[in-house]
C-alpha positions as CSV (number, residue, x, y, z in Angstrom):
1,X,52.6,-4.1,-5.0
2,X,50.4,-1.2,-5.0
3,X,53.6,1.2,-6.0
4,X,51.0,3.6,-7.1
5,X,49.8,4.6,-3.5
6,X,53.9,5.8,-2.5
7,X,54.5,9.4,-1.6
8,X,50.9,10.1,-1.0
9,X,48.5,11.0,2.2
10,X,46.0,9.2,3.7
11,X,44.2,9.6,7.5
12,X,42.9,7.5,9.0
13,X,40.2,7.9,12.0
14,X,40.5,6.0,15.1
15,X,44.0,4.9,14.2
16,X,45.5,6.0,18.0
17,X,45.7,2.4,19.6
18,X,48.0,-0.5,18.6
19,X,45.1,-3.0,19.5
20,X,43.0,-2.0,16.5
21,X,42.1,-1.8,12.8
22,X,43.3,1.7,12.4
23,X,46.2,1.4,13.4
24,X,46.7,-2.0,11.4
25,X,45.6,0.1,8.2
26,X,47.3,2.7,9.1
27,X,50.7,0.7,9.6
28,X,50.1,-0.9,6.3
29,X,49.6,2.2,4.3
30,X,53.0,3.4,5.9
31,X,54.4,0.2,4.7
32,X,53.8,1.0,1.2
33,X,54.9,4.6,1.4
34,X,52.1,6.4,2.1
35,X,52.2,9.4,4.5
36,X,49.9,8.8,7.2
37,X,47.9,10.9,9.7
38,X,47.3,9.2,13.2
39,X,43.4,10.9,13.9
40,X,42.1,9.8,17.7
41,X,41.2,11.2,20.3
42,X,44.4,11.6,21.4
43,X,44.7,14.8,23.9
44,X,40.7,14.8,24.4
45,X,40.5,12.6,26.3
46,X,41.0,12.5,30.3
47,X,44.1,11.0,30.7
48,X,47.3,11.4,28.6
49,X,47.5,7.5,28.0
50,X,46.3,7.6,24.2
51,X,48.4,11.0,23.3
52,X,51.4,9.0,24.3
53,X,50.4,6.2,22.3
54,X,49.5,8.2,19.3
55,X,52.7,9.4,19.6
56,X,54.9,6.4,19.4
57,X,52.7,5.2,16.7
58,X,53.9,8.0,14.6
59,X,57.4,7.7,15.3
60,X,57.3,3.6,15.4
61,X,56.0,4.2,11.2
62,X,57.8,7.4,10.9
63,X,61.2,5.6,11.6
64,X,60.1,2.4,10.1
65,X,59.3,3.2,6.6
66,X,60.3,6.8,5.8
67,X,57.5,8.5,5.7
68,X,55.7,11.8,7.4
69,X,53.8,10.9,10.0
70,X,51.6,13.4,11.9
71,X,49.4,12.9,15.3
72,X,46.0,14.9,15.1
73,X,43.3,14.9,18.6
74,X,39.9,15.0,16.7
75,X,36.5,14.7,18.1
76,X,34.4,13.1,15.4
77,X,31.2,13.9,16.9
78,X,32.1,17.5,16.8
79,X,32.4,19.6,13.8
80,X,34.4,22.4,15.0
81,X,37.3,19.3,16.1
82,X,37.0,17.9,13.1
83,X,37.3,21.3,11.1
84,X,40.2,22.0,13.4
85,X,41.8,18.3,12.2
86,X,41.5,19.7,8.4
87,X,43.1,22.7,8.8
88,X,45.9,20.8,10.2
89,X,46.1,18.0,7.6
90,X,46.0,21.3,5.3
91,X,48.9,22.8,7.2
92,X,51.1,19.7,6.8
93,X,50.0,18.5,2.9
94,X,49.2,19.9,-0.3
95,X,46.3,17.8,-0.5
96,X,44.5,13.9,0.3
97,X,44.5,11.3,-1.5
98,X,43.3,8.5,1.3
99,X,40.6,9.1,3.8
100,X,39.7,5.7,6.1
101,X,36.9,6.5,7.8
102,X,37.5,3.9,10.8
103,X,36.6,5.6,14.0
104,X,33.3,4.1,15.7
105,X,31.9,2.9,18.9
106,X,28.9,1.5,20.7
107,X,26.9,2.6,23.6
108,X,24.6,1.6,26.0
109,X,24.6,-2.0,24.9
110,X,23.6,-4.5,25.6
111,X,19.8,-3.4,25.3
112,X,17.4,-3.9,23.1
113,X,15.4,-1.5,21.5
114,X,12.5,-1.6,23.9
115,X,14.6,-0.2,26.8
116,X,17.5,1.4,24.6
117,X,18.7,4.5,26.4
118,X,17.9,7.8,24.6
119,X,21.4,9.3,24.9
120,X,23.5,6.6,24.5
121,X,21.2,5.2,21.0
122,X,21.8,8.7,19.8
123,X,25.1,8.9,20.7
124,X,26.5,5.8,19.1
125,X,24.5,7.0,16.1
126,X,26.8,10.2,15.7
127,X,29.5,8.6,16.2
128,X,29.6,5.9,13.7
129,X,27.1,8.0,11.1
130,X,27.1,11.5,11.6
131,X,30.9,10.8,12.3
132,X,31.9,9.4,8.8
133,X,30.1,12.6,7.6
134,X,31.4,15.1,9.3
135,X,34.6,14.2,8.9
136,X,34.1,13.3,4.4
137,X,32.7,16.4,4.5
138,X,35.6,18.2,6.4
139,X,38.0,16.6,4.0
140,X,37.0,16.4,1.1
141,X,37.7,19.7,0.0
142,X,41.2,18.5,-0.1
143,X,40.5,15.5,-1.6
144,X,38.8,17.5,-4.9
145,X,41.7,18.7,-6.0
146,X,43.5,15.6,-7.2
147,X,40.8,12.4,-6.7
148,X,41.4,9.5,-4.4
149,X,39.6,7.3,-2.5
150,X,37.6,6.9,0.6
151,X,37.4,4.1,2.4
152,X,34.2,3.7,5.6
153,X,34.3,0.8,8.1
154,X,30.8,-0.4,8.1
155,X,30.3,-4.0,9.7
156,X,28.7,-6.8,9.0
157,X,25.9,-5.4,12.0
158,X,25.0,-2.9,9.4
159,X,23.8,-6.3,7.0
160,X,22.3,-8.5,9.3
161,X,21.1,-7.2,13.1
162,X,22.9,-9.1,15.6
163,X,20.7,-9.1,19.1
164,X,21.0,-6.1,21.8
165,X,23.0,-4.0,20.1
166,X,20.6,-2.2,17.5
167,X,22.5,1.5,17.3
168,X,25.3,0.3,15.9
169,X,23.6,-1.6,13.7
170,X,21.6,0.8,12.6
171,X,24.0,3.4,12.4
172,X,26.4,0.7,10.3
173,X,23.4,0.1,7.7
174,X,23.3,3.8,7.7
175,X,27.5,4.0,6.6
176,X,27.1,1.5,3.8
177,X,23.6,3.5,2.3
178,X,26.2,6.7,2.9
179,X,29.0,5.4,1.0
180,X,26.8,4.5,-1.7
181,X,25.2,8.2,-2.0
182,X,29.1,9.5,-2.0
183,X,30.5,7.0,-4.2
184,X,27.6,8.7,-7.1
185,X,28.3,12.0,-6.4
186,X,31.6,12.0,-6.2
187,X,32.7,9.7,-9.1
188,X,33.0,12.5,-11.6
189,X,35.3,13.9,-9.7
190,X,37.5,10.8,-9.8
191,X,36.9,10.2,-5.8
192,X,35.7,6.4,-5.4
193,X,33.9,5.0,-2.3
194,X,33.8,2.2,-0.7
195,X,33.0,0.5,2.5
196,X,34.4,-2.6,4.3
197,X,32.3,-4.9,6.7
198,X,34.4,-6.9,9.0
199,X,32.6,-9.8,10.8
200,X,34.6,-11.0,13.9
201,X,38.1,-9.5,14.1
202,X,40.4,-9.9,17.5
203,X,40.2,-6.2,18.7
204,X,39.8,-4.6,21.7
205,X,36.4,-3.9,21.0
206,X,35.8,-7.9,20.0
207,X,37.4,-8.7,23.4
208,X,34.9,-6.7,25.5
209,X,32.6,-8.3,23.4
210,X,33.4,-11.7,24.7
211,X,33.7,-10.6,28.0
212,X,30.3,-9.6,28.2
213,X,28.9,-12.2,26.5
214,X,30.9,-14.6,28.9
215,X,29.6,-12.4,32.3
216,X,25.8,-12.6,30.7
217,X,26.1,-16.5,30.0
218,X,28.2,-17.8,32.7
219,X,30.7,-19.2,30.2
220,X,34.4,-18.3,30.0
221,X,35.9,-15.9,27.3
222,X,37.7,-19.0,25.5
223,X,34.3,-20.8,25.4
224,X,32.6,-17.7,23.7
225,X,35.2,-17.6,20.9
226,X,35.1,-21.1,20.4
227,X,31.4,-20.6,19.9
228,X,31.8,-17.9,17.8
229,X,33.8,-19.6,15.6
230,X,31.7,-22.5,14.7
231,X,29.7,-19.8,12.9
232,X,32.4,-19.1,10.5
233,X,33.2,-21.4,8.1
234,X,37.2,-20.6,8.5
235,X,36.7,-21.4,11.6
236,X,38.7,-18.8,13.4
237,X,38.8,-15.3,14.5
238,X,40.1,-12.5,12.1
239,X,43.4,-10.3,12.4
240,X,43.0,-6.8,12.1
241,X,46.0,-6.8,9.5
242,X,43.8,-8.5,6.9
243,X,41.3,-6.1,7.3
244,X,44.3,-3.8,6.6
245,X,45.2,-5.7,3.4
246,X,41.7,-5.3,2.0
247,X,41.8,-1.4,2.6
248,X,44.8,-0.9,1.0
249,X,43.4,-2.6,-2.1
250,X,40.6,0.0,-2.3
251,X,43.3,2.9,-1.7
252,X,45.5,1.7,-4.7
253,X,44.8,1.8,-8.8
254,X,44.1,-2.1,-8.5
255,X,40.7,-1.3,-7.2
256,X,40.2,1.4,-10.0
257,X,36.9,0.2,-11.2
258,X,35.7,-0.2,-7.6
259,X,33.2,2.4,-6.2
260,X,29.8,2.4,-4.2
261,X,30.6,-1.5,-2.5
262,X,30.2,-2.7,0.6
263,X,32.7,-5.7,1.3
264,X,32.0,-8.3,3.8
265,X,35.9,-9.6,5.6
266,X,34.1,-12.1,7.6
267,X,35.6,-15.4,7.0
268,X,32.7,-17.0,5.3
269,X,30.5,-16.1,8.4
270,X,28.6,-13.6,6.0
271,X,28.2,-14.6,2.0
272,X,25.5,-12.6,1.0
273,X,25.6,-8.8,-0.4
């Protein structure tokens, strides 16, 4: 399956920790003989914890599938990191063919929009946002020069608001409206767009979640998930590998007629557009 999508690159943002979606698109892709680059923050960070684990990533897929696999430290909220990133990808690769724009985060939550902190609402904003554009942008050059396909993690926030946490919604609503405006432009030049939405999926990020909702409510983590997943009608959380499975359906040829969506991976939980 998907033999069409061996022997070329992809990168993939916010790839650098086992726990997460990146990573489990970015093990997948490996799996079916693309050449990957890990993109975190890697080194920028204050302790040399997620270096080392961007590092075994790469040689854990390297030596598992027989593929290149390269490490890059990026700031996404800085352009000068993020130009930095391309001229390495350049360094490495003739070119790009797959371009997962996954990295994201949220701040200052929870807080609703009455007492949002300034910084932190701005800050999530460029990360998830002005992230996913810096880094298209950055890219894409490379991209032009034989097509492909780009690939944003919105979230099902960026459809329908869920309480307290109004940046990354915002900023999510703002990725799918940006993968739309790229998917038109960039059509004629054989690039298609598209963005996921995942609904609940077991990451580290989920996990925090429940935590705090668990502090807030005076419930325990296990009662928060079972809540949680009364809401969806598979009843049960979802596994960053099938988020995984629907990305590398957009990267491939099977998705050829694809461009400009937003898909909801939600279980059920969200059935609307």
């Amino acid at each position: 399956m998907y033999n069409d999508l061996e022997g070329k690159v992809a990168l993939i943002t916010g790839s650098g920790k086992k726990t997460g979606i990146g990573y489990a698109i970015a093990s997948k892709l490996a799996s079916l003989g693309m050449h990957i680059v890990i993109a975190d923050l890697g080194m920028l960070v204050s302790t040399g914890d997620q270096w080392e684990e961007m590092l075994e990533i790469s040689k854990e897929l390297a030596g598992g599938f027989g593929v290149k696999v390269i490490p890059v430290s990026v700031d996404i909220t800085s352009s000068s990191s993020v130009s930095e990133m391309a001229d390495i990808v350049d360094k490495n690769f003739e070119g790009l063919d797959v371009l997962c724009n996954n990295a994201g985060a949220s701040f200052g939550v929870p807080s609703s929009v009455a007492d949002y902190d300034e910084e932190a609402w701005m800050r999530t904003i460029d990360t998830n946002l002005h992230g996913t554009f810096r880094v298209s942008r950055a890219l894409l050059p490379m991209m032009l020069k034989r097509g492909g396909s780009i690939i944003n993690t919105a979230s099902r926030a960026g459809k329908v608001p869920p309480l307290f946490n109004g940046a990354y919604a915002v900023a999510k609503a703002g990725v799918i409206m940006l993968t739309k405006v790229m998917a038109r432009e960039l059509a004629p030049s054989g690039i298609r767009v598209n963005a996921i939405c995942p609904g609940q999926i077991m990451t580290d990020l989920e996990r925090w979640r429940f935590s705090l909702e668990a502090r807030f409510l005076g419930a325990t983590v296990e009662e928060r998930v079972q809540e949680m997943c009364k809401t969806i009608p598979l009843g049960r959380i979802g596994e960053p590998a099938e988020v995984a499975s629907l990305v590398a359906f957009l990267a491939s040829s099977e998705s050829s007629y694809m461009t400009g969506q937003a898909i909801n991976i939600t279980g059920g939980q969200l059935m609307e557009l």
